[in-house]
C-alpha positions as CSV (number, residue, x, y, z in Angstrom):
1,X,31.9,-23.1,-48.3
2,X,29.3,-21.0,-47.4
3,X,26.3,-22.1,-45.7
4,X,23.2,-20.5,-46.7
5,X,19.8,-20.1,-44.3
6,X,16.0,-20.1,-45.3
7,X,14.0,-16.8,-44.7
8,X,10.5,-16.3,-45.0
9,X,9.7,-13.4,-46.6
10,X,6.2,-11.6,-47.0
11,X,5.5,-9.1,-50.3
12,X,3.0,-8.0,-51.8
13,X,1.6,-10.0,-54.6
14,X,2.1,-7.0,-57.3
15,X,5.3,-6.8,-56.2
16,X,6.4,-10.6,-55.8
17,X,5.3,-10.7,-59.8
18,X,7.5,-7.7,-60.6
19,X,10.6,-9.1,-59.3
20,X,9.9,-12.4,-60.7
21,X,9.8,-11.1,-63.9
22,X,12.5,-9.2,-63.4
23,X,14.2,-12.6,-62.0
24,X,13.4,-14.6,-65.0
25,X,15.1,-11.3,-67.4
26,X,18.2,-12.2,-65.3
27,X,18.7,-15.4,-65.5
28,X,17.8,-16.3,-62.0
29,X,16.0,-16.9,-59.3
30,X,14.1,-14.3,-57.2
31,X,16.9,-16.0,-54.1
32,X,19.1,-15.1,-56.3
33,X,18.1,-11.9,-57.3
34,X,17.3,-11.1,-53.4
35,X,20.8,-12.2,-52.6
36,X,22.4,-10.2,-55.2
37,X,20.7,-6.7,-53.7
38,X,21.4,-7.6,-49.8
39,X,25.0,-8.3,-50.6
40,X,25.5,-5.3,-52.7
41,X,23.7,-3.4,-49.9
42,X,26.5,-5.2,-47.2
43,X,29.1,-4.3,-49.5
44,X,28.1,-0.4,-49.8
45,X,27.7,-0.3,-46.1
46,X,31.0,-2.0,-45.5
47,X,33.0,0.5,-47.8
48,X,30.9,3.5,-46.0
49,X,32.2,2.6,-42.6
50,X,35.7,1.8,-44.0
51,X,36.2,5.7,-45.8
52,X,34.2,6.7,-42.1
53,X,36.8,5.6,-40.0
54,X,39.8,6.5,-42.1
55,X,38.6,9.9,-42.3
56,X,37.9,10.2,-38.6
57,X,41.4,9.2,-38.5
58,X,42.7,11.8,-40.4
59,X,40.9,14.0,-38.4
60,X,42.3,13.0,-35.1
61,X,45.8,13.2,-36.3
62,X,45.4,17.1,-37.6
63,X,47.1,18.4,-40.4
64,X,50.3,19.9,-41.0
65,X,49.5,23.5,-41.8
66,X,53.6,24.9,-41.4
67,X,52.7,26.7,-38.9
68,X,54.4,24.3,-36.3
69,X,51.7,25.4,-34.2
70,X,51.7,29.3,-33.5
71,X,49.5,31.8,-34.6
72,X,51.1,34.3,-36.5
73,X,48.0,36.5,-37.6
74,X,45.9,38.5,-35.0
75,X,42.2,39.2,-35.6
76,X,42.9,42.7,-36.9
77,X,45.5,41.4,-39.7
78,X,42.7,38.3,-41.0
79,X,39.4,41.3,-40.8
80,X,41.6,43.8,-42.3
81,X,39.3,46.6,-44.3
């Protein structure tokens, strides 16, 4: 079960009345409605540092370009005119 903690928040009373009404067109609560955006926002930022650190991963293990690690070209043969 998850517990949940009281927060005081302070808005502005324009917006406070926006996101009430945009509360009430949900079907919830301004909690709820707060709760939904924070946990999306957790959620992005969780799947961000998940792709971060696989591709930094991929980056520290290289790629296999078939060169099995020799340089075949010389600067001449790549700036060929």
């Amino acid at each position: 079960m998850n517990k949940t903690q009281n927060i005081t928040l302070s808005l502005p009373k324009d917006l406070l009345q926006k996101i009430k009404h945009i509360a009430i067109d949900k079907q919830t609560s301004v909690s709820g409605l707060l709760t939904q955006v924070l946990e999306e926002i957790v959620k992005k930022e969780d799947l961000y540092e998940k792709a971060r650190l696989h591709h930094i991963n991929i980056l520290e293990s290289g790629f296999d370009l078939g060169t099995e690690g020799k340089i075949s070209l010389d600067r001449d043969d790549l700036h060929e005119r």
